[in-house]
C-alpha positions as CSV (number, residue, x, y, z in Angstrom):
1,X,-19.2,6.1,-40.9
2,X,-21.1,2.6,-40.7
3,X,-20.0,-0.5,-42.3
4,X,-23.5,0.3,-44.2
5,X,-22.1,3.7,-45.4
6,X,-18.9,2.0,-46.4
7,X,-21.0,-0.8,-48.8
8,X,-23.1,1.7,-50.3
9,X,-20.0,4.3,-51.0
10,X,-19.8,4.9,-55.1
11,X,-16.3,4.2,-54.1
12,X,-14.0,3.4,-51.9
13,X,-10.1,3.1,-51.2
14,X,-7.9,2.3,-48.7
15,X,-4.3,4.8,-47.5
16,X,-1.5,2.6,-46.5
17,X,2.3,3.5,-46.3
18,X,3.3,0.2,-48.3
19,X,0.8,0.5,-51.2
20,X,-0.3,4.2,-50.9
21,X,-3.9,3.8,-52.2
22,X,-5.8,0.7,-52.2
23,X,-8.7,0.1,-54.3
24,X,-11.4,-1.4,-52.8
25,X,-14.0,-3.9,-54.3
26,X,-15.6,-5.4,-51.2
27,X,-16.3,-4.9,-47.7
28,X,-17.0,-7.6,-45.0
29,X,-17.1,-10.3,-48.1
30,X,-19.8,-8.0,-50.2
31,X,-18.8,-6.2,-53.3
32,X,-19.6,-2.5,-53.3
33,X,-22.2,-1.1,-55.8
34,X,-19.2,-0.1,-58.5
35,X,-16.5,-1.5,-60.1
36,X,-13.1,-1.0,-58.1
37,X,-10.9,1.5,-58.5
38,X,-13.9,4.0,-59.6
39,X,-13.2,7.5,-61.4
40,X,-12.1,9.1,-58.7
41,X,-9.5,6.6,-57.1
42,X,-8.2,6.6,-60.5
43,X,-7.9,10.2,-60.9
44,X,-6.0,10.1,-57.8
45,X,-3.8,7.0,-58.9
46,X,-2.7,8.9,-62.1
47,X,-2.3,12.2,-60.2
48,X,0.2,10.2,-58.2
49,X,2.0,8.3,-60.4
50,X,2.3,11.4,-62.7
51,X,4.0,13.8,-59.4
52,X,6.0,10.9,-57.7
53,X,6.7,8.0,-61.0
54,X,5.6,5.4,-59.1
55,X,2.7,3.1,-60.7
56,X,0.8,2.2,-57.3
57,X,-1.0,0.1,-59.6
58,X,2.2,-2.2,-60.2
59,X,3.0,-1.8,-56.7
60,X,0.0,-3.7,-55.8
61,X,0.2,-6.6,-58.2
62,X,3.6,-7.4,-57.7
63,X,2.8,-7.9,-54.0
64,X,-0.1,-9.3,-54.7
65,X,1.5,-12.4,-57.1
66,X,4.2,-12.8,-54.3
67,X,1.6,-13.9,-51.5
């Protein structure tokens, strides 16, 4: 995949072991064609939180406010 791939994506997220999944809005400083997190990182966010009961959504805010 090229960074031009990546930018044009309808979506994109990143895996991580701290936050899990990582919504992504922009890549090298320009924002990708859709808002962030699209349908289907959503879908998975909710599937997620729904089988483990954690919100990844809090997750990343909370960390996110601390820096």
């Amino acid at each position: 995949m090229t960074t031009f791939d990546a930018i044009n994506a309808d979506e994109a997220f990143l895996c991580t072991t701290s936050f899990a999944l990582l919504p992504v809005g922009k890549i090298n400083g320009q924002t990708l064609r859709k808002e962030a997190p699209g349908p289907l990182t959503k879908k998975i966010i909710d599937g997620f939180r729904e089988r483990v009961g954690l919100d990844i959504s809090d997750q990343i805010i909370s960390s996110l406010a601390k820096s």
